[in-house]
FILUMVO-542869 format. One record per atom (N, C-alpha, C): residue in one letter; x, y, z. Coordinates in steps of 0.1 Angstrom, whole numbers, plus 5000, padded with zeros to 4 digits. Layout:
<sites>
AXYZ;...
</sites>
This chain:
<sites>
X624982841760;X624882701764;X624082621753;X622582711745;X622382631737;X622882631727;X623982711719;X625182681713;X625882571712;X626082531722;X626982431726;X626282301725;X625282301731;X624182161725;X624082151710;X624082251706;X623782231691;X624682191683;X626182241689;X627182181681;X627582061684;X627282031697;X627481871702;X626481811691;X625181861687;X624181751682;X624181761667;X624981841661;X625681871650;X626381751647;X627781751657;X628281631656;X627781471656;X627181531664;X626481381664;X625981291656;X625281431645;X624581401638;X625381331623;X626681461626;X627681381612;X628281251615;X628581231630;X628981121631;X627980981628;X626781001631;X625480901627;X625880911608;X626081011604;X626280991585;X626980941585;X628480941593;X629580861586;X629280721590;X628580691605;X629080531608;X628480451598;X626780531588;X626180451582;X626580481569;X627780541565;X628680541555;X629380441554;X629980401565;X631380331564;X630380171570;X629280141573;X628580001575;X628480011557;X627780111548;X627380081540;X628380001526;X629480081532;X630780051524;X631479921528;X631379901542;X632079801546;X630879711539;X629779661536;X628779591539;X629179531522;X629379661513;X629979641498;X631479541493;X632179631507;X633479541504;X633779371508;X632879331518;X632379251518;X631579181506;X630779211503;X630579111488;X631679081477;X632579241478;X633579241469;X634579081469;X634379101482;X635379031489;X634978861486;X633778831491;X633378711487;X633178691472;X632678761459;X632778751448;X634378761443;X635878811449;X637078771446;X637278621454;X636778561462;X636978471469;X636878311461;X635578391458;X634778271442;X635578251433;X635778401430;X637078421415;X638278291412;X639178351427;X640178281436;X640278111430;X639678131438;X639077971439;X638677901428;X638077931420;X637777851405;X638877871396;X639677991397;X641077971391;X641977851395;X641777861409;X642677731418;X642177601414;X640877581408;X640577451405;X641177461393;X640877541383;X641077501367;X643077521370;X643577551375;X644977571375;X645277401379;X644877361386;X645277211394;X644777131378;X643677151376;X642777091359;X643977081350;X644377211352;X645377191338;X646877131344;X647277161353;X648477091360;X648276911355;X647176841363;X646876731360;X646676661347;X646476791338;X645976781324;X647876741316;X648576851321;X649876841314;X650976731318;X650776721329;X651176581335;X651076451332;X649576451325;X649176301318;X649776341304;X650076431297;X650576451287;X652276391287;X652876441299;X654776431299;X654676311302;X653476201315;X653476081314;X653675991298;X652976051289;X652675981277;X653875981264;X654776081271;X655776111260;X656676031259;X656975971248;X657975881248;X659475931257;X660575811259;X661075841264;X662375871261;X663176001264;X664176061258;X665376021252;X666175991244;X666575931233;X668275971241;X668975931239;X670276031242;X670976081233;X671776221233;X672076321230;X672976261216;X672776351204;X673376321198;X675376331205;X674976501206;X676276501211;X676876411221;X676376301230;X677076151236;X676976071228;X676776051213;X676875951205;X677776001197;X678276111196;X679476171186;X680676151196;X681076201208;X681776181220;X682076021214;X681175941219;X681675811216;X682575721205;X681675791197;X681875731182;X683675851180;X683775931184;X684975991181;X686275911190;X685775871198;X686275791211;X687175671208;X686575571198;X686475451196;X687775471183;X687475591173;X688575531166;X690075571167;X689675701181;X691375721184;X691975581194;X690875561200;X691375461207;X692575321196;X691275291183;X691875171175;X693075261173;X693175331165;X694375401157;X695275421169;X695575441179;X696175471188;X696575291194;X696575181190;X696675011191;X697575031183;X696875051168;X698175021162;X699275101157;
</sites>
């Protein structure tokens, strides 16, 4: 029977190592966790930074000219049309 105590308090005892194992590790992945959170997040601002940044840039660009190729179309357009009058 004192066998039997002792393996019960054996256990016990490994079980007391692990819970203050896994507090110690959880307690870690936790920081981990709030130092990627920080990470996260300041990426999310400078990503919005630069969004806003490139945006004022396409605002500022002049504006798009039309295609040569619709100015050839045209221009090819016009003299079958005459020649095809007379």
């Amino acid at each position: 029977m004192i066998s039997e105590f002792q393996d019960l308090s054996d256990k016990i005892e490994r079980l007391a190592s692990l819970v203050g194992s896994l507090r110690s590790e959880n307690a870690q992945l936790r920081q981990t966790n709030e130092l990627l959170n920080e990470v996260n997040m300041a990426l999310v601002e400078r990503l919005v930074e630069v969004q806003h940044k490139v945006e004022a840039v396409i605002e500022q660009l002049p504006a798009p000219e039309p295609d040569d190729a619709e100015m050839d179309d045209d221009q090819h357009a016009e003299p079958i049309k005459s020649e095809a009058a007379r």
